[in-house]
N, C-alpha and C positions, 0 to 999 in steps of 0.2 A: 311577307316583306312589304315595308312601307315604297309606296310608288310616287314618285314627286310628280306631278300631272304635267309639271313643266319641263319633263323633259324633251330634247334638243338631239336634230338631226345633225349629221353630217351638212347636208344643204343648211340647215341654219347658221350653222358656225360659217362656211362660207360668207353667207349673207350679214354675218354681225362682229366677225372679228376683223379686228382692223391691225394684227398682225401680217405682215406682207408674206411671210414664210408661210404661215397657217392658210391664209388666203389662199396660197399657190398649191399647198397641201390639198387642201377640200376641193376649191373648187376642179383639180386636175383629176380627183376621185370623182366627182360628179360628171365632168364630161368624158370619162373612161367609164360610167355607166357601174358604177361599184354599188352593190347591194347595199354597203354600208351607209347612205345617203337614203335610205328607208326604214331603218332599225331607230328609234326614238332611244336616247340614251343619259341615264340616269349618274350621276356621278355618286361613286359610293368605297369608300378606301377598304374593299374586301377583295379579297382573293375567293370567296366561295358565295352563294347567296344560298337560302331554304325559305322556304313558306310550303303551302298546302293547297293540293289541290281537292276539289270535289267530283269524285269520279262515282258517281250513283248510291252513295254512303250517305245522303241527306238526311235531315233530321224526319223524323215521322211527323205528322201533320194529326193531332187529334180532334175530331166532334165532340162536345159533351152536351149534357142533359142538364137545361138549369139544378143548381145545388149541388155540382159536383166538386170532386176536388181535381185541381189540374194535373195533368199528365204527364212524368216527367221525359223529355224529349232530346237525343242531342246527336248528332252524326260524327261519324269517325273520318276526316280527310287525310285523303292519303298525302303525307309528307314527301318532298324534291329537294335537289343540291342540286346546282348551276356552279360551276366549274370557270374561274377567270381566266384567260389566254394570253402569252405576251408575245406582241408584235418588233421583235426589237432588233432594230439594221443602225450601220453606221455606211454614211456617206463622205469618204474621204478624197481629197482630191487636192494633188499638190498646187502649191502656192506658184510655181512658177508655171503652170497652164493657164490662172488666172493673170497672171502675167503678160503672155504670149500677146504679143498686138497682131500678129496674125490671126486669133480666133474670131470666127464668126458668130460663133453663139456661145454663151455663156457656161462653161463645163460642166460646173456645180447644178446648173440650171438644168442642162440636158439630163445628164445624171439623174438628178430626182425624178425628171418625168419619166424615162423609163422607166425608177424605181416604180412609181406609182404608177404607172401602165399596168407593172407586174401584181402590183398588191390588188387592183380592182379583178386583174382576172382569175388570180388564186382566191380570191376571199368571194368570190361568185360560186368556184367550183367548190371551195368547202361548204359552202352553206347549202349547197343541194346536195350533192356526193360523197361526205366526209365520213370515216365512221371508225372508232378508234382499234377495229382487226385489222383491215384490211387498208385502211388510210393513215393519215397524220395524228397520231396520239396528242401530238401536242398543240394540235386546232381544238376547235369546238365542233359537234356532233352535228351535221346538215341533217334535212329537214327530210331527205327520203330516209336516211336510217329512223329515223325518231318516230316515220308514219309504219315503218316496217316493223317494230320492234315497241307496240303500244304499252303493254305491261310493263317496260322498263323507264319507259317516257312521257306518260302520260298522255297518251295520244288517243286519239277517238277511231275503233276498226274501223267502222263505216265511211269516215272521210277518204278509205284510200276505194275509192268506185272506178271499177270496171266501165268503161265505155264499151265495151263487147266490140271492138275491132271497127266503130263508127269510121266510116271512109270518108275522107277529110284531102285524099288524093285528088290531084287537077282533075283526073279522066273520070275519076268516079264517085265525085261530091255530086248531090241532089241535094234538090229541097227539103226532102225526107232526111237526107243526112244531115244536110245543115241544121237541119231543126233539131233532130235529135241533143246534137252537139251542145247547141243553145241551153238545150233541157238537160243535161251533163251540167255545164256550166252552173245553170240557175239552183238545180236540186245540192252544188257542192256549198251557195250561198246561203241558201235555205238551212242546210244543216251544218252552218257555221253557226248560223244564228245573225247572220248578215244578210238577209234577202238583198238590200239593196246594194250591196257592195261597201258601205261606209266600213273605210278606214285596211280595206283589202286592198293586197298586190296581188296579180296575176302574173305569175313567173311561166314565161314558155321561150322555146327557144326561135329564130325568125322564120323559119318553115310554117310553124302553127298557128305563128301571130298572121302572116301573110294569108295563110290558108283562115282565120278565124274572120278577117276582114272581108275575105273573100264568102263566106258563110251568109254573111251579111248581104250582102251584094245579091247571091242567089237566090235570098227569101224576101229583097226586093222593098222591104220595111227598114226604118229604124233600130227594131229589134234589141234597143238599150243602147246600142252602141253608140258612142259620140267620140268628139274630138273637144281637147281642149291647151291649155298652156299652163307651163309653172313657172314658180317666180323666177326664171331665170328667161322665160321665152321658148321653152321647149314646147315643142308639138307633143301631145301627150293623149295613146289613146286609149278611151275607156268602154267599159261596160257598165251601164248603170254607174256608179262610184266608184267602182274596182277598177282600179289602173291598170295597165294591159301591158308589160316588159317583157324585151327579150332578156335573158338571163344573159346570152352573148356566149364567148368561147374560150377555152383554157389557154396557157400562158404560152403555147405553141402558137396560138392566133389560128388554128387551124380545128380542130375537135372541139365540137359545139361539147356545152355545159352538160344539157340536154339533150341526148342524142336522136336522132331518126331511125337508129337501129334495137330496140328494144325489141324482145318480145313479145307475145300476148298476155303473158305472164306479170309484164311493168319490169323483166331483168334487163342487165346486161346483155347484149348479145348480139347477133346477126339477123337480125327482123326488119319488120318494116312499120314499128311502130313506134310511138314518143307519147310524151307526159303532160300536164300541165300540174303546176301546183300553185297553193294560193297559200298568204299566211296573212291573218286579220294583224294588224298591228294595236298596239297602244296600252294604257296601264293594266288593261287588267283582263290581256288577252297575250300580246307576245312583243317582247322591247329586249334591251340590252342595257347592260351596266359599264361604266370603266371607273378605271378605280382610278384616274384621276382626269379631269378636265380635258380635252383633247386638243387646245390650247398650249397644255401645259408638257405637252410629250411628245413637240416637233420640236426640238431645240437645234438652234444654231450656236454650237458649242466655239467653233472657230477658229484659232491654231490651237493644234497640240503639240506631245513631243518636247524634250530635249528641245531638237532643233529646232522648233517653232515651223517643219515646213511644209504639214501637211494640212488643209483646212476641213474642217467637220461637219457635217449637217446628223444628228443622232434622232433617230425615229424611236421612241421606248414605250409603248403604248399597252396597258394589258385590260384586256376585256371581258367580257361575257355576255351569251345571247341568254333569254328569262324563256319560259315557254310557264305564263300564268295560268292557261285556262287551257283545259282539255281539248278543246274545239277550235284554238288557231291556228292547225295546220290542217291542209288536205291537200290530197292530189285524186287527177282524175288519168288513170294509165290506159294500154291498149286504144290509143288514138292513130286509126294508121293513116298514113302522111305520102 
């Protein structure tokens, strides 16, 4: 699949469209903390994407002996399908509420920002926890089924690493644990192919992030960790280049994304452990597609109806996330908290 190298986050469209609706759109997904605001996205009018990836099938590499003849050589990549998704709500709201000189805020206004409260916190929990048995068929496939299930996804075994139960808990972090943790972390960059973090998110939920700050703290160094801003003024923290988020919590506002009750195992369940995962982004490791400008599928449609009396805001939006490279996804489980 050709990769446009220019493509465009949610945060950017924020920052460069000069539509007032759009504007309200992104930026109210960016300050509700929406995963979508890190996904780089390519405009492409397909319902399906496919390209190849190289999963250990590389070409052979020949030596020769002057005066030979050359070797003929070629690798077999294993072929993928990305699957487009549609986002599509209608915001309706009678003309006579806008009306009302009694309202204090804006109907249509409030309206959407709930809406989009709900979308950043569903499109956070699909992108971790989604999987089309046991979840939403008609989302896109999160990033723990896709590290569970490598043979079908192209995912890398080794990126889902065992932390062996490193204690990350207030009572019984040490240095030795904190360190460890570190070395967890570093070894999941290392074999991204990211030592330094360029162009990686660190997805965890705020128990881990607080406990990872705290790590830091113990071992009384630097340790990679900094602090910085992004172009909106947000405090933003990292490790090395790897941005450091909480994933946040489901559309209840209440059940973390990411839970504190895992197993040792990385399941569901009634434990006392949690996750972190990481995904490299950019062309030619893990981005998203939509098939049309996302400009172009906030519409303020505006009265409808016979009667003319009901007013429209129509979200029609259909997408898809890419997973290019074998090595964009990891998680480190058995973190206990």
């Amino acid at each position: 699949m050709p990769i446009d190298a220019n493509a465009l986050t949610i945060s950017d469209y924020a920052l460069m469209s000069n539509d007032p609706l759009v504007m309200k759109v992104t930026k109210s997904l960016l300050v509700n903390g929406a995963v979508l605001s890190d996904i780089p996205l390519i405009d492409k009018k397909s319902l399906k994407i496919t390209g190849a990836r190289w999963t250990g099938n590389l070409p052979t590499v020949n030596w020769a002996k002057l005066n030979t003849e050359p070797a003929v050589t070629k690798g077999v990549p294993t072929p993928y399908e990305e699957q487009a998704y549609i986002l599509r709500n209608a915001i309706d709201v009678d003309v006579k509420l806008l009306q009302d000189e009694n309202q204090i805020v804006d109907p249509r206004g409030a309206m959407l920002e709930a809406y989009l409260q709900s979308v950043s916190y569903d499109m956070n929990d699909k992108f971790i926890n989604n999987d089309h048995t046991s979840g939403n068929p008609d989302a896109f496939v999160g990033i723990r089924a896709r590290l569970d299930n490598p043979a079908a996804y192209g995912t890398t075994p080794e990126l889902k690493i065992n932390a062996g139960g490193t204690d990350m808990t207030q009572s019984g972090m040490t240095s030795e644990h904190a360190n460890n943790f570190i070395e967890y972390v570093q070894q999941m960059l290392d074999w991204m192919g990211r030592p330094e973090g360029d162009g990686v998110v660190l997805y965890m939920n705020d128990t881990l992030r607080r406990r990872f700050e705290r790590a830091i703290r113990v071992l009384g160094t630097g340790a990679g960790f900094r602090m910085t801003e992004d172009a909106f003024d947000r405090r933003i923290s990292m490790y090395k280049n790897a941005r450091i988020v909480d994933i946040g919590r489901k559309a209840d506002q209440t059940t973390r994304i990411i839970t504190n009750t895992e197993t040792a195992a990385g399941l569901p369940g009634a434990g006392d452990r949690t996750s972190l995962y990481a995904v490299a982004y950019g062309q030619d490791s893990f981005l998203g597609w939509q098939f049309e400008s996302f400009q172009n599928a906030v519409k303020d449609i505006g009265l409808i109806g016979n009667a003319g009396t009901i007013m429209r805001i129509l979200i029609d939006w259909a997408f898809g996330i890419v997973q290019v490279h074998t090595r964009a996804l990891a998680r480190i489980y058995n973190i206990k908290v």
